[in-house]
N, C-alpha and C positions, 0 to 999 in steps of 0.2 A: 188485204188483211182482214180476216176473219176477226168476230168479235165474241168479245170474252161468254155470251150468252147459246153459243152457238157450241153444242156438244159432239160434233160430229169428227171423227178422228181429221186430222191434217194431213196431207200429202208428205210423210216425210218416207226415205228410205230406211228404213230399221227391218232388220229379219229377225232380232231377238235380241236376247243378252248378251252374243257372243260378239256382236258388232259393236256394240260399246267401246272395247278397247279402240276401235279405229274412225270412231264417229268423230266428226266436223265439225263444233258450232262455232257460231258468229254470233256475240253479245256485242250490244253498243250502249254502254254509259255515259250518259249525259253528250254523246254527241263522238263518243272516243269508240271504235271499233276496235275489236280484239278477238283474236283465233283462237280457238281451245280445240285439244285433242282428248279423246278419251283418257288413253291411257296415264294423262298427266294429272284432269281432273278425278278420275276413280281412287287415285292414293287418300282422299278425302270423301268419301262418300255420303257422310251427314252435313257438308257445305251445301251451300244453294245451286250454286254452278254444277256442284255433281247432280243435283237433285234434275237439274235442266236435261242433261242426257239421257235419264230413268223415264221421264215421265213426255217422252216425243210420241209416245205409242199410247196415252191417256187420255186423248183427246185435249179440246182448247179448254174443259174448264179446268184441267190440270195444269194446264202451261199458262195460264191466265194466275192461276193461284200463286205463282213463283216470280213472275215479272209484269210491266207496267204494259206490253206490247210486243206483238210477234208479227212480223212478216214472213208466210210459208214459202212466197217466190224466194224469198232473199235466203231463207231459212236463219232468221236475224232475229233475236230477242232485245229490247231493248227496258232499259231502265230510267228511270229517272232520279238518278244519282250523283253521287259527288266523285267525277271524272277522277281527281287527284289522288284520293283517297283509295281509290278502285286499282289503282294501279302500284301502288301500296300493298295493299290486300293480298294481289295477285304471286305476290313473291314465296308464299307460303306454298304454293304447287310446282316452284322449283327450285325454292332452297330451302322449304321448310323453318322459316321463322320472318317474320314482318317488322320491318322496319319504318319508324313514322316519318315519314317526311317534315322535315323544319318548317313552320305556317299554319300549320293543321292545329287545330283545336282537339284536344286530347281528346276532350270527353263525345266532341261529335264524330271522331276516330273512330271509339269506343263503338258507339253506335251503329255505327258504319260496319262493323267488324260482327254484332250481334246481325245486322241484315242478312252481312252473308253468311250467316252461320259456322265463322269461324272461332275458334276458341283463343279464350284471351292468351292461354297459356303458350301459342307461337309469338307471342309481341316479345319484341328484346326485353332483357332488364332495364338496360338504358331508357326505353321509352317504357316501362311499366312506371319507374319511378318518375317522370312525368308525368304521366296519368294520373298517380298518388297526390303528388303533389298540387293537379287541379281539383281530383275530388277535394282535397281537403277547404280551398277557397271557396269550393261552391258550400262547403258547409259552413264554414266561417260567416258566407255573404247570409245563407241561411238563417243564422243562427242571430245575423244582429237583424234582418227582415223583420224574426219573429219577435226577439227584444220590441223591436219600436210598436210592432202593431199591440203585441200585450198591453206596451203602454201606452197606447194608443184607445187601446178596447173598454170597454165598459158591460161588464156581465149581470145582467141584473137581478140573478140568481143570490149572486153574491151576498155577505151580509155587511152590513154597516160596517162592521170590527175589521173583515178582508178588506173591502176597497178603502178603509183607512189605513191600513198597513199596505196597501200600493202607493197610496199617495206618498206616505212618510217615507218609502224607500225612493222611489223618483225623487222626490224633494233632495234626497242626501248624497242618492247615490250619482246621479244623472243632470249635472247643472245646465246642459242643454236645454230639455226639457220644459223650463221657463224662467223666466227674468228671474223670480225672488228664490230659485234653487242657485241659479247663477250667483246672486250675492249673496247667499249663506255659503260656496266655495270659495268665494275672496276670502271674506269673514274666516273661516278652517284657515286656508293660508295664510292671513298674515295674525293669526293664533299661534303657527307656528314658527314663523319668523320671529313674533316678541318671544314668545316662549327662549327659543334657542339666542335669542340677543340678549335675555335676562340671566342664563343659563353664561355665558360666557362675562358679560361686565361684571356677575355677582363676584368674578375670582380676584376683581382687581382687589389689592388692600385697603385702596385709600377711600372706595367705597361699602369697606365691611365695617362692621360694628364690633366691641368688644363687649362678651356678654358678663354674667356675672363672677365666673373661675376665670377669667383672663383670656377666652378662648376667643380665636376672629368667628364671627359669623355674617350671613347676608345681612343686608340690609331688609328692614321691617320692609320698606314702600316696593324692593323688591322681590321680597317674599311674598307679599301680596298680589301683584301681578304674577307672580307665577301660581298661586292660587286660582285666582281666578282664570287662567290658563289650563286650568288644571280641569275646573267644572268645565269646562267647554269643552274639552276632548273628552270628558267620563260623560256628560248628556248626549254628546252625536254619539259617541259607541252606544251607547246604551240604546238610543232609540234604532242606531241601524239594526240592531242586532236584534230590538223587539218586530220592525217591521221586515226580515230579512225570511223571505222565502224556504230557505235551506239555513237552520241554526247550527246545524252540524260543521257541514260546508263553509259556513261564513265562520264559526269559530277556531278552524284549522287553517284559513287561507293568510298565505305569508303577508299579505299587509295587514290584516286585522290581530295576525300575532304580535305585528310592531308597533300596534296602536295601542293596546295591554301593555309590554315592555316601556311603552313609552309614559304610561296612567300608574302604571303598577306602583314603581318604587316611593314613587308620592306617599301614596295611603301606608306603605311598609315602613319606610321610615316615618312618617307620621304615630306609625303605632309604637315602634318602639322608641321615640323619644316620651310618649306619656306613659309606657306601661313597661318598656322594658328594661326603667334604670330599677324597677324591682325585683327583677327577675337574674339579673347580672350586675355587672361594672358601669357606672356611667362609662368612663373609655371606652368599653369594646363596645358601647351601643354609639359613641360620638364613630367612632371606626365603622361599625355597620351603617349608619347612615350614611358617613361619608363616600362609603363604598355604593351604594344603592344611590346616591346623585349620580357619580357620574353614568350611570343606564340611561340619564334623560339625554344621552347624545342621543337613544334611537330615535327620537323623535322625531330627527332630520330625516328620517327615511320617511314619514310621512306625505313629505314634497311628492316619492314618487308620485303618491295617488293622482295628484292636481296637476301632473308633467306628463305626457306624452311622450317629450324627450325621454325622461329615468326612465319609463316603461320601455322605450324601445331599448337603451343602451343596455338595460338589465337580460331584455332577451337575445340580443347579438351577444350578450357576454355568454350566458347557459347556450348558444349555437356553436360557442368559438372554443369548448371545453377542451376539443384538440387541438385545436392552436395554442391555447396557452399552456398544456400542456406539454406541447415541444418547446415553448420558449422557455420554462422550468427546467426541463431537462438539460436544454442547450446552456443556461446559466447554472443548473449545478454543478454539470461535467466542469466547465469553464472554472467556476469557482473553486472546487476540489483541486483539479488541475495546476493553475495560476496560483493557490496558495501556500501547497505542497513546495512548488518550485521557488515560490519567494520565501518562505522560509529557510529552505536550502541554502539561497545565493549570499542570504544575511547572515548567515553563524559565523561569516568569516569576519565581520565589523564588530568591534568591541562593544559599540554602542547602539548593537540594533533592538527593534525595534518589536522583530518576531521572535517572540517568545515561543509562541509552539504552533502547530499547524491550525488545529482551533480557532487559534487567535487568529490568524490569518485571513479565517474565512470572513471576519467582517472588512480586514480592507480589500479583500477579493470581490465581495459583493458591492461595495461601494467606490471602486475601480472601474469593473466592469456594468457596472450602470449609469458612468461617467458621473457621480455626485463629487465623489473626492473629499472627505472634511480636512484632510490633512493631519488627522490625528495618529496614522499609522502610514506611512512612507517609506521607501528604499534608501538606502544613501551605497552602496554600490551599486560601480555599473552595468552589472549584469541584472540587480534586480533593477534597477531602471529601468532596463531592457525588454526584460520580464512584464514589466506596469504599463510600459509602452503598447508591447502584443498584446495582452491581457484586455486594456480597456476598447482595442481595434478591435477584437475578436466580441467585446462583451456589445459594442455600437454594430454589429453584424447580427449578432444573436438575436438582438433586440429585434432589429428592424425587418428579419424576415419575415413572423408570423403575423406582423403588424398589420399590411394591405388583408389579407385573405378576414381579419376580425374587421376591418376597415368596410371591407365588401358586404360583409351580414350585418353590420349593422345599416348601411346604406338601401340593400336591397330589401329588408323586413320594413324601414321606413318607407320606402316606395308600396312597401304590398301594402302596409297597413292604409298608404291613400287610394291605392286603387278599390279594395277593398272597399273604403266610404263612401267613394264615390259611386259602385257597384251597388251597394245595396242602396244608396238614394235613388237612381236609375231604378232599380226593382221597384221600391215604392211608388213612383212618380208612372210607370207602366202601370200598377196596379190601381194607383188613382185615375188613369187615363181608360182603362178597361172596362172600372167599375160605372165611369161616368157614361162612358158605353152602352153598360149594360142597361142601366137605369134610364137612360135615353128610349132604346128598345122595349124596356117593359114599362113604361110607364101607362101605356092602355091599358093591360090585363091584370097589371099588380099593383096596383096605385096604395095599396094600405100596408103592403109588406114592403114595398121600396120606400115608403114615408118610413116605418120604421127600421127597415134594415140600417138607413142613410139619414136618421136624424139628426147625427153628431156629424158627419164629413162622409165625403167617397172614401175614407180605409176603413170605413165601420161595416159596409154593404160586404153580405155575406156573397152575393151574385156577381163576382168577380170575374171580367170574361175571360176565357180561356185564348191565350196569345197561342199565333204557330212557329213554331220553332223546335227543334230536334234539341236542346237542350233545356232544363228544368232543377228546382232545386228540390229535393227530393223529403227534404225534412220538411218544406211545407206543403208538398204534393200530398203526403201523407196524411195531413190531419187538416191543410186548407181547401185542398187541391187548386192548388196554386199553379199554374202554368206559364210560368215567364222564359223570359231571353235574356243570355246575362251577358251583360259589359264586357265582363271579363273573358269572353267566349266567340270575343269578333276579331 
């Protein structure tokens, strides 16, 4: 074997371009030999394997540019590559599109596919959206990497007023992050458990009070506490919302709308019990506030914030839009259907029950989702009959779209762990790297490794570069960041 330094043409048989079509090679991948014919490789000419037939007459530093090794006895190029994937690849020179094999790592696929200079646009749809679906985790893993290391970093560019508004958003938003952020989220939590337990005992009667027109209202000592319930969610909004990076952003995001919804009607009815009996009717302003309490249900949606659980269920539910959309469907049809017909079967009873097809559809609905109140009933026996199939067909309906919304919410729970535990693995590499690094330079840079690395190994900008065929690209970009991800073995 000749070596790649050595420009002297190779003993191959070539008499020009026209031998091409009927030229020979022998490529060995990772240990796997494989026969190519011209005329199979040439349908691809910008591939790397076509490029191997062109350049036989170029001498070795051409044939060296293309592959890891060549043997002229054998007339055998060799690569050092991933065998499995190679033969994957190879499918596009005789059926014209590439199939990924099950076990393969999308994105080092990918990879594999940029080698050989093939284009992505022969990979199936089927395995595209796989692909999709791992670039997206690698951004995801990305994306909380760079989360932690920001808050992790300390820029000392920065002014007083910035890294006090880093702190005050870690503090509020991120209870991980330390002990006393941890107890100001209990604290939130059970603000809104009394909240919403003062919110519900206020309705009983025998703890309301009668004010001076005879009217019931809460009790003072419960008013109170909901007061004070009250400042505790208007000071955390207010302060996220001073220390929050994006005020835009944070004041359109659906939980910081329900945090508003939930402060809001306070101060509204607040105001128009002292200003608005001038303006109108005491009634219609007792009526407007009463209407502007009950809003403080949204409050309960605060919980998501502090739940893992409500986040996850909230996003299998927006995955499962066509699932529950055919379970709507399959319960309206049913409904229209089933209550059309018990209407029918009842006109012949003196004393029924369907009035008109309208009416029906509420004991159709509540037939077929087996509650049953018994407020609307059959008494012949054909609509019996009718309530019978009805609530079989409505226990059918139900229960098919069930497992497929069952499966997303299962399966988004599992990524969202693989997920965490991916990007701690990234971190835990990059503090393994940098202690690396800093090991190695500590003879020649002893005053920029003291302070790249004053605060921890994730503050050292000399991060070593890990080998691995795969990387996360949004911190490649601006860390250069070179890691191996979890998710990618």
């Amino acid at each position: 074997i000749k070596m790649a330094g050595d420009s002297r043409s190779p003993d191959l048989d070539t008499d020009g371009p026209g031998k091409n079509e009927e030229t020979e090679i022998v490529v060995n991948v990772g240990g796997v030999r494989q026969v190519f014919y011209g005329d199979n490789l040439n349908q691809y000419p910008e591939t790397r394997l076509a490029e191997l037939i062109n350049c036989l007459s170029g001498g070795y530093d051409s044939i060296f540019s293309l592959c890891d090794d060549y043997d002229p006895g054998k007339r055998e190029f060799y690569f050092d590559r991933d065998p499995d994937a190679f033969k994957c690849i190879i499918d596009v020179y005789y059926f014209g599109e590439i199939h990924m094999k099950k076990g393969i790592c999308p994105i080092c696929f990918k990879n594999e596919m940029e080698f050989w200079k093939v284009d992505l646009k022969f990979l199936d749809d089927c395995c595209k959206t796989h692909l999709s679906e791992k670039k997206e985790e690698l951004e995801e893993i990305a994306r909380r990497v760079q989360l932690i290391l920001d808050d992790l970093g300390v820029d000392a560019s920065e002014s007083r007023w910035k890294r006090c508004q880093k702190y005050i958003w870690k503090f509020l938003e991120k209870p991980e992050s330390s002990y006393p952020a941890r107890v100001i989220a209990v604290l939130s939590f059970l603000f809104i458990l009394i909240s919403s337990t003062v919110m519900c005992v206020g309705t009983i009667p025998d703890l309301q009070v009668i004010d001076a027109e005879g009217n019931r209202m809460e009790h003072p000592t419960l008013d109170s506490i909901e007061t004070a319930c009250i400042g505790w969610f208007t000071m955390e909004y207010v302060l996220r919302l001073i220390s929050s990076p994006n005020k835009l952003h944070f004041a359109l995001s659906f939980m910081n709308i329900v945090d508003v919804l939930a402060i809001l009607p306070f101060y509204v009815s607040l105001t128009l019990t002292h200003l608005g009996a001038k303006l109108m009717e005491l009634s219609n302003v007792q009526q407007a506030v009463q209407a502007l309490r009950i809003m403080r249900i949204a409050r309960i949606f605060k919980l998501a914030r502090h739940s893992s659980g409500l986040q996850t269920l909230t996003y299998a539910l927006k995955r499962s839009f066509k699932e529950l959309g055919l379970l709507l469907m399959y319960l309206a049809v049913g409904i229209f259907v089933f209550s059309a017909l018990g209407y029918t079967m009842e006109q012949s009873h003196p004393e029924t029950l369907f009035k008109s097809i309208p009416q029906s559809f509420w004991w159709a609905i509540i037939t077929m989702t087996t509650v049953g109140y018994g407020d609307i009933y059959p008494k012949t026996t054909l609509g019996k009959l009718n309530a019978a199939i009805s609530f079989l067909c409505g226990v059918i309906a139900i229960a098919l779209p069930i497992h497929p919304i069952i499966n997303n919410f299962v399966r988004y729970y599992n990524k969202q762990r693989v997920l965490e535990t991916a990007a701690k693995h990234e971190l835990e590499l990059m503090e393994l790297n940098s202690a690396e690094g800093k090991t190695a330079n500590s003879k020649s840079e002893p005053e920029d490794l003291a302070r790249d690395g004053k605060e921890g190994p994730f503050y050292s900008s000399r991060l070593k570069v890990s080998h691995s065929d795969t990387f996360i690209h949004l911190l490649s970009e601006e860390k250069h960041y070179r890691t191996r991800l979890q998710s990618c073995k």
